[in-house]
mmCIF file of the N, C-alpha and C atoms, coordinates in Angstrom:
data_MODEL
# 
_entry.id   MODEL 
# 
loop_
_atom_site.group_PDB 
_atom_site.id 
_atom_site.type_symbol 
_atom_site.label_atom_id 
_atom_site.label_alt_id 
_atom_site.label_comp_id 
_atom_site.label_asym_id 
_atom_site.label_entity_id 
_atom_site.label_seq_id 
_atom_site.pdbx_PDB_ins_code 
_atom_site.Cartn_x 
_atom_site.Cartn_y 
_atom_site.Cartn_z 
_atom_site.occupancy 
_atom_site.B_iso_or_equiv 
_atom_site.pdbx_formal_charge 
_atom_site.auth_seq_id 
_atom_site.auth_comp_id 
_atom_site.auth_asym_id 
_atom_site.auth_atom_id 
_atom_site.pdbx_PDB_model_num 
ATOM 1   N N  . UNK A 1 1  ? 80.072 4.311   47.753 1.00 0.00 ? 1  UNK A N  1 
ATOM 2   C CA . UNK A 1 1  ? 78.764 3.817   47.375 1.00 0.00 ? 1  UNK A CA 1 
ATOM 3   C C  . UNK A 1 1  ? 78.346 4.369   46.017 1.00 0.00 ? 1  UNK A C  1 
ATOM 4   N N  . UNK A 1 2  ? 78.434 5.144   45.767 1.00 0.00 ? 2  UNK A N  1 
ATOM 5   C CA . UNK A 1 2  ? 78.034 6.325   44.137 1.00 0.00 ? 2  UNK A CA 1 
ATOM 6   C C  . UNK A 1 2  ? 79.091 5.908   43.271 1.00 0.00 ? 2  UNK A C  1 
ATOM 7   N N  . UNK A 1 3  ? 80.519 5.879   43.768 1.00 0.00 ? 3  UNK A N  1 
ATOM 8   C CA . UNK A 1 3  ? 81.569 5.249   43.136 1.00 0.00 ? 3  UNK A CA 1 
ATOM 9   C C  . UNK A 1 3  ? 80.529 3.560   42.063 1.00 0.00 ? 3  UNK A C  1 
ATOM 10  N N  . UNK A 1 4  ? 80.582 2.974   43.307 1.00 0.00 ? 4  UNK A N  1 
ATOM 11  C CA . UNK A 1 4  ? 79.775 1.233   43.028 1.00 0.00 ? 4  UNK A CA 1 
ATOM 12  C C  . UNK A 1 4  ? 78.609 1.664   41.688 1.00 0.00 ? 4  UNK A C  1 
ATOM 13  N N  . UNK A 1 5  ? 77.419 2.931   42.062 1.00 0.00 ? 5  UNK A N  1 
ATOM 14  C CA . UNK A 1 5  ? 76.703 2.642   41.360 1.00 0.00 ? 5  UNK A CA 1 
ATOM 15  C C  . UNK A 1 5  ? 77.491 3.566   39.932 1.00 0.00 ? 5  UNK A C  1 
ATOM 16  N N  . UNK A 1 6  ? 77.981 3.683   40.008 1.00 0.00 ? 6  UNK A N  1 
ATOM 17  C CA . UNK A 1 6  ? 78.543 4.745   38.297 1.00 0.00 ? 6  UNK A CA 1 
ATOM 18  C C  . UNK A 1 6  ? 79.220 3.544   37.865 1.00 0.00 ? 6  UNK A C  1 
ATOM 19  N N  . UNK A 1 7  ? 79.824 2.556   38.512 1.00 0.00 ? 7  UNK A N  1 
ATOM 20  C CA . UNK A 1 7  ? 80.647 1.330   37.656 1.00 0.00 ? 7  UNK A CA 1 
ATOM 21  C C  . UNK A 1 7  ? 79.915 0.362   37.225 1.00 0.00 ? 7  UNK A C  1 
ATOM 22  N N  . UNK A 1 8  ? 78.285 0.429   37.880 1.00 0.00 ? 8  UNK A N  1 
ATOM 23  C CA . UNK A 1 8  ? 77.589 -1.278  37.852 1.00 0.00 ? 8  UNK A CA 1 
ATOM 24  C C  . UNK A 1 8  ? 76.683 -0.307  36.793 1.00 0.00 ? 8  UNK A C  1 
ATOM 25  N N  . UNK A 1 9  ? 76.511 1.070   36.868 1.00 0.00 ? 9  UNK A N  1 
ATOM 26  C CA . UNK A 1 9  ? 75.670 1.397   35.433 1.00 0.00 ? 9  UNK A CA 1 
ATOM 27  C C  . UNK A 1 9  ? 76.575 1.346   34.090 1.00 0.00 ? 9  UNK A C  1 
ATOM 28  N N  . UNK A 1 10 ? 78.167 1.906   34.459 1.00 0.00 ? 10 UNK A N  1 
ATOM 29  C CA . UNK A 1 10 ? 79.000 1.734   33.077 1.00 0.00 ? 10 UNK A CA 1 
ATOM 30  C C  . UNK A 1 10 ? 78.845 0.366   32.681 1.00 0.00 ? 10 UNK A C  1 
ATOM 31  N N  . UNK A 1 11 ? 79.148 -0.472  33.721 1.00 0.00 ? 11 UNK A N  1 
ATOM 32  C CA . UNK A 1 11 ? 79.285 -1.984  32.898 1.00 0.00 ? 11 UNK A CA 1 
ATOM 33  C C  . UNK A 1 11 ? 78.239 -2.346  32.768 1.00 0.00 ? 11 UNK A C  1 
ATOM 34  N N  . UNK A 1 12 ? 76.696 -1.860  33.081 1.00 0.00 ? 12 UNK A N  1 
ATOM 35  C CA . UNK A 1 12 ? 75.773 -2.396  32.127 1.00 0.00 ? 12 UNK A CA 1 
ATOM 36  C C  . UNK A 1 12 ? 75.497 -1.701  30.987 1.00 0.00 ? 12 UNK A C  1 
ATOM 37  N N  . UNK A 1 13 ? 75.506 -0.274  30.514 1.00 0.00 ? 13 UNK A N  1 
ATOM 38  C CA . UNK A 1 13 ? 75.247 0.422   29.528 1.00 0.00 ? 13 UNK A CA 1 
ATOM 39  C C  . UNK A 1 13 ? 76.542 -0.684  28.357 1.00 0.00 ? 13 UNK A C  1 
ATOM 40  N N  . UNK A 1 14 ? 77.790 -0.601  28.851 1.00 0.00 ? 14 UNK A N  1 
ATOM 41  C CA . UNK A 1 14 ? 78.798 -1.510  27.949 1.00 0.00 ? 14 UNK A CA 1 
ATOM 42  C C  . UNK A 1 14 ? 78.325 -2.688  27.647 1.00 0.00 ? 14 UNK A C  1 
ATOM 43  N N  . UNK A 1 15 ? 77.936 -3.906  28.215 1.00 0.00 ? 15 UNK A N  1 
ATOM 44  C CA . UNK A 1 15 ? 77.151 -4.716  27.932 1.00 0.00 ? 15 UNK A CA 1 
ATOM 45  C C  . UNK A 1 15 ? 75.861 -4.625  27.567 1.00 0.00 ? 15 UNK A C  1 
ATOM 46  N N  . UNK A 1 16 ? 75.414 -3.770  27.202 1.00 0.00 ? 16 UNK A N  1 
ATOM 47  C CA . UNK A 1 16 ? 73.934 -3.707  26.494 1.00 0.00 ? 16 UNK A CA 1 
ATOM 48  C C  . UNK A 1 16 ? 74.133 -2.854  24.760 1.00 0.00 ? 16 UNK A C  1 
ATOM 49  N N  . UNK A 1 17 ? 75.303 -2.294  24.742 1.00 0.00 ? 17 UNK A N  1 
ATOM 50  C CA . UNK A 1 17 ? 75.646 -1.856  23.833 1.00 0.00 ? 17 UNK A CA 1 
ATOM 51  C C  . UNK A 1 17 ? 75.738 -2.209  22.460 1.00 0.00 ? 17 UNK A C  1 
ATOM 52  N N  . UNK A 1 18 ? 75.745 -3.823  22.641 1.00 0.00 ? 18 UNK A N  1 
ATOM 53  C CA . UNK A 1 18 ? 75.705 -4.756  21.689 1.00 0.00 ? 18 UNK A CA 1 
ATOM 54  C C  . UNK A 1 18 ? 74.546 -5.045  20.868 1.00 0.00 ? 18 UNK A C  1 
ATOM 55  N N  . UNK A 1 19 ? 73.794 -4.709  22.003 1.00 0.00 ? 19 UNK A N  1 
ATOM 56  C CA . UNK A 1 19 ? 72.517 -5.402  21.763 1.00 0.00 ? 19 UNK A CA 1 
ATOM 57  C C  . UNK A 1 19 ? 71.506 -3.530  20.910 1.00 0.00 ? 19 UNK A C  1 
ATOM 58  N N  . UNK A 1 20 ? 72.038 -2.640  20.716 1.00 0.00 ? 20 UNK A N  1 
ATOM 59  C CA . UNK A 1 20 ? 71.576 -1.811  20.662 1.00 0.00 ? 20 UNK A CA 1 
ATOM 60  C C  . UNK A 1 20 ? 71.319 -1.536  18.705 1.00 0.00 ? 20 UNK A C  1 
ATOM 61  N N  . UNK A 1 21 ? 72.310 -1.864  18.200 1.00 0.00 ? 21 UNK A N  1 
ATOM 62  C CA . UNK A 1 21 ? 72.083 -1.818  16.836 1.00 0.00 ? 21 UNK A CA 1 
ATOM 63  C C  . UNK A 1 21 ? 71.544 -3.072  16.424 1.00 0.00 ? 21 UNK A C  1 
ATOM 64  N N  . UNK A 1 22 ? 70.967 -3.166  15.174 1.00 0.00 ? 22 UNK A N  1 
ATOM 65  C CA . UNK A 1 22 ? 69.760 -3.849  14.590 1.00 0.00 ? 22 UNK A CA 1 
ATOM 66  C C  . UNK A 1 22 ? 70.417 -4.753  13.638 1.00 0.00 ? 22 UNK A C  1 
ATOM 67  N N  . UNK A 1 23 ? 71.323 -5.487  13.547 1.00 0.00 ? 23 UNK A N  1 
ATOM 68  C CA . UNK A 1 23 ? 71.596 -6.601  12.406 1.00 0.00 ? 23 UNK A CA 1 
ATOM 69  C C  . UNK A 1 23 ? 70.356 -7.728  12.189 1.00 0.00 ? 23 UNK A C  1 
ATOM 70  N N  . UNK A 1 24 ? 70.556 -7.956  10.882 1.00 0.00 ? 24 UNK A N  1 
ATOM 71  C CA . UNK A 1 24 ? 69.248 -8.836  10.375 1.00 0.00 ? 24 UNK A CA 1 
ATOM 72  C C  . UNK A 1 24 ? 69.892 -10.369 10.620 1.00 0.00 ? 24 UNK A C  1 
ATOM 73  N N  . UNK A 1 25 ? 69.594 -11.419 10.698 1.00 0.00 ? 25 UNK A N  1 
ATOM 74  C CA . UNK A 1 25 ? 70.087 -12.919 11.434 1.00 0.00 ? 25 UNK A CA 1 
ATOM 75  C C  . UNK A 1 25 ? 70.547 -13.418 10.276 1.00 0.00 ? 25 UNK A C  1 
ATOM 76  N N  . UNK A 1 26 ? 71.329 -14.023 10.572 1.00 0.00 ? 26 UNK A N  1 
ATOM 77  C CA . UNK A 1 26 ? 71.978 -14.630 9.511  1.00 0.00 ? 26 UNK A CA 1 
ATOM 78  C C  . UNK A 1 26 ? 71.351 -15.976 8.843  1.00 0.00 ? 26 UNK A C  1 
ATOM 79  N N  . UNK A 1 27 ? 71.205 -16.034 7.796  1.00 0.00 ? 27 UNK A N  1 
ATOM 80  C CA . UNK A 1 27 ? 70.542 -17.012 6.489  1.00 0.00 ? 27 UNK A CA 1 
ATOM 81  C C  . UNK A 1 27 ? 70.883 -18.230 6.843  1.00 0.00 ? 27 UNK A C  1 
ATOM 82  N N  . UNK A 1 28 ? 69.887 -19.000 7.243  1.00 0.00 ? 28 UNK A N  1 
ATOM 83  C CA . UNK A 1 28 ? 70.234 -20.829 7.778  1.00 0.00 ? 28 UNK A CA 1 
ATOM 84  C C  . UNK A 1 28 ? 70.743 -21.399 6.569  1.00 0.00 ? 28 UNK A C  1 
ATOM 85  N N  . UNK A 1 29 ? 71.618 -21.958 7.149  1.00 0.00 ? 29 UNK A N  1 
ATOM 86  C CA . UNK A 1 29 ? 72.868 -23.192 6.067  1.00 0.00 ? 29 UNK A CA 1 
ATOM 87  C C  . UNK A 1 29 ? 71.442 -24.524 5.877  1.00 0.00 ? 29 UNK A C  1 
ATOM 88  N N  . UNK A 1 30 ? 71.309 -24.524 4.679  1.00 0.00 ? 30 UNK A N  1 
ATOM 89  C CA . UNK A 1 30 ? 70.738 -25.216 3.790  1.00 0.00 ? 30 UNK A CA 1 
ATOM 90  C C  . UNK A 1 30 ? 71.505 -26.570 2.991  1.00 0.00 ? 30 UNK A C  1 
ATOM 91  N N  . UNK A 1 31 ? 72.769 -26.239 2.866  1.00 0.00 ? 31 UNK A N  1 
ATOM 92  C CA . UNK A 1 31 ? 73.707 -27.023 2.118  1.00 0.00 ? 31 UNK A CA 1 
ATOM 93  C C  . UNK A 1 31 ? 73.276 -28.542 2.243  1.00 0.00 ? 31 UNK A C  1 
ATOM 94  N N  . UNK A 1 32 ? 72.916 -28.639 3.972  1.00 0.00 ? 32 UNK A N  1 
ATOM 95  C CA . UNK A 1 32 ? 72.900 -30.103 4.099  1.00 0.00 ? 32 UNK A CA 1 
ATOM 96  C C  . UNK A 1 32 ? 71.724 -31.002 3.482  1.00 0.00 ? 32 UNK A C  1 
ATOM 97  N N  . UNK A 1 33 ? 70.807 -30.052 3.315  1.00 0.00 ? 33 UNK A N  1 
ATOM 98  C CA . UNK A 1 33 ? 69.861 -30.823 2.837  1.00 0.00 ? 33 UNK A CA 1 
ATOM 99  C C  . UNK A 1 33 ? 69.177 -31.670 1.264  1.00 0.00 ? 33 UNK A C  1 
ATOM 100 N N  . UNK A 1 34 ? 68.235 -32.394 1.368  1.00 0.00 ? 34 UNK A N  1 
ATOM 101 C CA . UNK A 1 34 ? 67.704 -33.008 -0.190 1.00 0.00 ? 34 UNK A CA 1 
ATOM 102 C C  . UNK A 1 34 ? 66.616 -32.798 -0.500 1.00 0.00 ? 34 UNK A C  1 
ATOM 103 N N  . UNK A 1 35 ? 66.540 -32.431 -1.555 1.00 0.00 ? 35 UNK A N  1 
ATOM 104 C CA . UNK A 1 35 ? 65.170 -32.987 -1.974 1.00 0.00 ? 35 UNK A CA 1 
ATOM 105 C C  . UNK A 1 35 ? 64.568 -33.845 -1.760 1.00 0.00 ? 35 UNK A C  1 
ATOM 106 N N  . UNK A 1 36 ? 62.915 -33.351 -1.481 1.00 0.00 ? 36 UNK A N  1 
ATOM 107 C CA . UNK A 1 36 ? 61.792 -34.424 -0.337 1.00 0.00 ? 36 UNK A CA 1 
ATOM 108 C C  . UNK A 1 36 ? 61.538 -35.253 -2.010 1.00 0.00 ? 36 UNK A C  1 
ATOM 109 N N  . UNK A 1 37 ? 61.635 -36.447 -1.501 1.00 0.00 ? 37 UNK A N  1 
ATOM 110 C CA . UNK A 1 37 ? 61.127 -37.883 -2.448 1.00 0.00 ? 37 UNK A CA 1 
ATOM 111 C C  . UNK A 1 37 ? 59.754 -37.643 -2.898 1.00 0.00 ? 37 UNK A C  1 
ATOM 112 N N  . UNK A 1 38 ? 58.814 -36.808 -4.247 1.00 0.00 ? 38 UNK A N  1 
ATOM 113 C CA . UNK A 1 38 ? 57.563 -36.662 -4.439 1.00 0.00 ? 38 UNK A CA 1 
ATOM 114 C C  . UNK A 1 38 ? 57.735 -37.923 -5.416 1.00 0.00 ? 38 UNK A C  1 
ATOM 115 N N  . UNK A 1 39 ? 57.906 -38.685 -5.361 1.00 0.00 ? 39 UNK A N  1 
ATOM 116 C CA . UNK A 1 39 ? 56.872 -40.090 -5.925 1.00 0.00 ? 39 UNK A CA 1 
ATOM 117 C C  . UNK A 1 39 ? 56.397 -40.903 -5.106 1.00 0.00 ? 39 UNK A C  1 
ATOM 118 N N  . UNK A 1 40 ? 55.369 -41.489 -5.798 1.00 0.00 ? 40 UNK A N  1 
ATOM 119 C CA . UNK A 1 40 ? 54.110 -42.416 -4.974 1.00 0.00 ? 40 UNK A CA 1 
ATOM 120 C C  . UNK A 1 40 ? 54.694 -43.246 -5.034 1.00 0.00 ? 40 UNK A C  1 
ATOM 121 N N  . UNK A 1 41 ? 54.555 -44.408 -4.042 1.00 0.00 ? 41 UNK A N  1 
ATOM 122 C CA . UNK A 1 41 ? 55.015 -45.540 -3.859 1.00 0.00 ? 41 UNK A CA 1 
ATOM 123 C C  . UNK A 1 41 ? 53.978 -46.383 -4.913 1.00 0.00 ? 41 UNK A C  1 
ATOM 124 N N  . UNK A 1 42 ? 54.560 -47.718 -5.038 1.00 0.00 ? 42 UNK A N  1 
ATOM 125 C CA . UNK A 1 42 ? 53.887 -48.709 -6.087 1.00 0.00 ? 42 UNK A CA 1 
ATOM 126 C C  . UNK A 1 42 ? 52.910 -49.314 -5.226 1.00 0.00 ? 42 UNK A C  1 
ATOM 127 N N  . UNK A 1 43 ? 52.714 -49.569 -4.123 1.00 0.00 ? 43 UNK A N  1 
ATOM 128 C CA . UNK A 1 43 ? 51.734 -49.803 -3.375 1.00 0.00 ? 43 UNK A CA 1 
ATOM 129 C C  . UNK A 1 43 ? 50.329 -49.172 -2.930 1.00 0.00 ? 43 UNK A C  1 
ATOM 130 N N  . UNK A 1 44 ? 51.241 -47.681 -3.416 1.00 0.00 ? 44 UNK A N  1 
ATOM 131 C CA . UNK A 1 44 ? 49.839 -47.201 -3.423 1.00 0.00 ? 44 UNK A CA 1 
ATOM 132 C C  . UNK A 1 44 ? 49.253 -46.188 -4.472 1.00 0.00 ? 44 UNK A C  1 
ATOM 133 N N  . UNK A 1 45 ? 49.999 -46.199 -5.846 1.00 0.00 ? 45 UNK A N  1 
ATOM 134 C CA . UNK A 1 45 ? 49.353 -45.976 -6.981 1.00 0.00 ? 45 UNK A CA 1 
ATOM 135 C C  . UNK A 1 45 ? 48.226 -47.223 -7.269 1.00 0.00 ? 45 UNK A C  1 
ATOM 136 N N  . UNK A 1 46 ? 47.446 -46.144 -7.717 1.00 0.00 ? 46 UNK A N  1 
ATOM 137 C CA . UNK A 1 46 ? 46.003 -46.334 -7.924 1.00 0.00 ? 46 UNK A CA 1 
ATOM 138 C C  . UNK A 1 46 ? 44.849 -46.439 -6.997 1.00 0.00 ? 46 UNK A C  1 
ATOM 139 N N  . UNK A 1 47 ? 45.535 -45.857 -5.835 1.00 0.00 ? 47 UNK A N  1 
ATOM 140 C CA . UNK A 1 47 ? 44.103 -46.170 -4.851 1.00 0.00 ? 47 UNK A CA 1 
ATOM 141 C C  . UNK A 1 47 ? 43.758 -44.713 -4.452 1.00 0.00 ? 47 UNK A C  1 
ATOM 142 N N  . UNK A 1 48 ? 42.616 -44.798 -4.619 1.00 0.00 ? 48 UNK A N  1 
ATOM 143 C CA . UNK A 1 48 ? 41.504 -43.460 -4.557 1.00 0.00 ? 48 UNK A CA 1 
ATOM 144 C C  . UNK A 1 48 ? 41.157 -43.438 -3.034 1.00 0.00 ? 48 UNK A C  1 
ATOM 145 N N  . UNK A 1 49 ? 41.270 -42.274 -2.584 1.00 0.00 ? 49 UNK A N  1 
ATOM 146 C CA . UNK A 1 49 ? 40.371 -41.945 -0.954 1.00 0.00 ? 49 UNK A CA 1 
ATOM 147 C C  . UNK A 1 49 ? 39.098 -41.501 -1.757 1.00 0.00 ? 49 UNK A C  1 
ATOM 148 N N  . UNK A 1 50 ? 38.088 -42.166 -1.016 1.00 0.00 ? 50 UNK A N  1 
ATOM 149 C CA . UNK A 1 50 ? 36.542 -41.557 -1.334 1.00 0.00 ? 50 UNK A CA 1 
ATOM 150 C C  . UNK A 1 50 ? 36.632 -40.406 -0.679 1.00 0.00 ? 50 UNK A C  1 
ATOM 151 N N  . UNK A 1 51 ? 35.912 -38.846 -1.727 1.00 0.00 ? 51 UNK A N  1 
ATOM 152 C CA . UNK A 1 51 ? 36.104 -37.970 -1.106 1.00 0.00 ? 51 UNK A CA 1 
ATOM 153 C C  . UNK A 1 51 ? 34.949 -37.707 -0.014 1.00 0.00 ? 51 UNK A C  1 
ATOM 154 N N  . UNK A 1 52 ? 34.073 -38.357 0.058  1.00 0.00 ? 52 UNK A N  1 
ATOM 155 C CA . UNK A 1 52 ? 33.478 -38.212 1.724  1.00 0.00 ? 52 UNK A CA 1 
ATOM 156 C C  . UNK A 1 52 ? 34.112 -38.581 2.657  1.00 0.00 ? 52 UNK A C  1 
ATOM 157 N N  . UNK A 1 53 ? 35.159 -39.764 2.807  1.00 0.00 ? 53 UNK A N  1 
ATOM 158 C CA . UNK A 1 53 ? 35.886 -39.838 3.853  1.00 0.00 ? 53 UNK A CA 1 
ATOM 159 C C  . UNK A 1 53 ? 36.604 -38.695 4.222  1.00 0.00 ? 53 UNK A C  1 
ATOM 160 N N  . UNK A 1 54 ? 37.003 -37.899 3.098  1.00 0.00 ? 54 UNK A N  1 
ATOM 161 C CA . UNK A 1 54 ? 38.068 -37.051 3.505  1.00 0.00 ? 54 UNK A CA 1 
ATOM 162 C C  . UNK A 1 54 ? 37.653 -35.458 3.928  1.00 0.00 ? 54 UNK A C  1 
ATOM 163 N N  . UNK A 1 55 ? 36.385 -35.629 3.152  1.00 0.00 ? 55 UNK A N  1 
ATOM 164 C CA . UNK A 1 55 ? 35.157 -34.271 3.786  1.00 0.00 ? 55 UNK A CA 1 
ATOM 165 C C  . UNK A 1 55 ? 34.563 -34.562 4.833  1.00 0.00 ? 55 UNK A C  1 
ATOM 166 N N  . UNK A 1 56 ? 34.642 -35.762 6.003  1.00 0.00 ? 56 UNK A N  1 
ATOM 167 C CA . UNK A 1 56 ? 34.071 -36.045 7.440  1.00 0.00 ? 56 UNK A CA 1 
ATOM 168 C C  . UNK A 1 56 ? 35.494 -35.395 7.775  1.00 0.00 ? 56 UNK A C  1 
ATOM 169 N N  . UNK A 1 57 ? 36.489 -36.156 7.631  1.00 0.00 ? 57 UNK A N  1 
ATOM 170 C CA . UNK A 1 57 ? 38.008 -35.920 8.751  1.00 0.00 ? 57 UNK A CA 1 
ATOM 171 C C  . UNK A 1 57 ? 38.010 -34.246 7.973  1.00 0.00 ? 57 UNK A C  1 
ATOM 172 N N  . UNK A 1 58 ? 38.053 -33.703 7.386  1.00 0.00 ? 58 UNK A N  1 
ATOM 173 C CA . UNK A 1 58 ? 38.244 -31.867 7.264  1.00 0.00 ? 58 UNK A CA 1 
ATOM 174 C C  . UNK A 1 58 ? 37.173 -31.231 7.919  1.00 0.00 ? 58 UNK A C  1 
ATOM 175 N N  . UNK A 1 59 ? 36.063 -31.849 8.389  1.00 0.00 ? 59 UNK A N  1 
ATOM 176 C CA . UNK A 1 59 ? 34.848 -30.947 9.200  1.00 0.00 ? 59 UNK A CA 1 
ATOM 177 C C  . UNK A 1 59 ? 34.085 -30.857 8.483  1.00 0.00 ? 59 UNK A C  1 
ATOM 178 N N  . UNK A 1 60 ? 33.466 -31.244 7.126  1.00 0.00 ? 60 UNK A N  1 
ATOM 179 C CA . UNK A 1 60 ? 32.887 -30.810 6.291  1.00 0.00 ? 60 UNK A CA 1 
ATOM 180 C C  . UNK A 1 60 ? 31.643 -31.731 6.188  1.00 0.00 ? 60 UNK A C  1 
ATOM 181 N N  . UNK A 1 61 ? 30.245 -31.219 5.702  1.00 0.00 ? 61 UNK A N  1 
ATOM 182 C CA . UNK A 1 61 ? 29.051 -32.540 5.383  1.00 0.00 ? 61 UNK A CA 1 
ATOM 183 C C  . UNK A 1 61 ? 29.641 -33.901 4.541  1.00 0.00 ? 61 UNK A C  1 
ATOM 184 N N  . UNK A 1 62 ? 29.654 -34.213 5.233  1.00 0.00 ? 62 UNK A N  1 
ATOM 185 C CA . UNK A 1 62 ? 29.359 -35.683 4.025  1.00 0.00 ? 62 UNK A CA 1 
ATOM 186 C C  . UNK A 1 62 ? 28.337 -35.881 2.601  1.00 0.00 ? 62 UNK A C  1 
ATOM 187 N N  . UNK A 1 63 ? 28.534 -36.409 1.538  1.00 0.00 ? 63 UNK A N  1 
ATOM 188 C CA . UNK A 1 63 ? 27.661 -35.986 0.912  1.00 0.00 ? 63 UNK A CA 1 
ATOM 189 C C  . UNK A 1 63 ? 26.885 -37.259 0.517  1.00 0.00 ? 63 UNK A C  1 
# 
């Protein structure tokens, strides 16, 4: 029985062992990606949001 528990504490101290030093995560692979498209579409150059519409939808007075 003492035998059982000295083997089920070795093999957990061994399996936790891993987990005991501190490596920092490794840097996400980026490679795949593009650059986000910042131009306006032609459909919708030139159109203005009134900025009270856009000060009701942020929480703000209307003016």
């Amino acid at each position: 029985m003492i035998l059982r528990l000295i083997t089920a504490a070795a093999l957990t101290v061994a399996s936790l062992s891993g987990c005991g030093g501190f490596t920092p995560p490794p840097n996400p692979d980026m490679s795949h990606l593009v650059p986000a498209n910042k131009t306006i579409p032609e459909e919708l150059q030139g159109r203005v949001t009134p900025q009270s519409a856009t000060w009701k939808k942020a929480g703000g007075k209307a003016q």
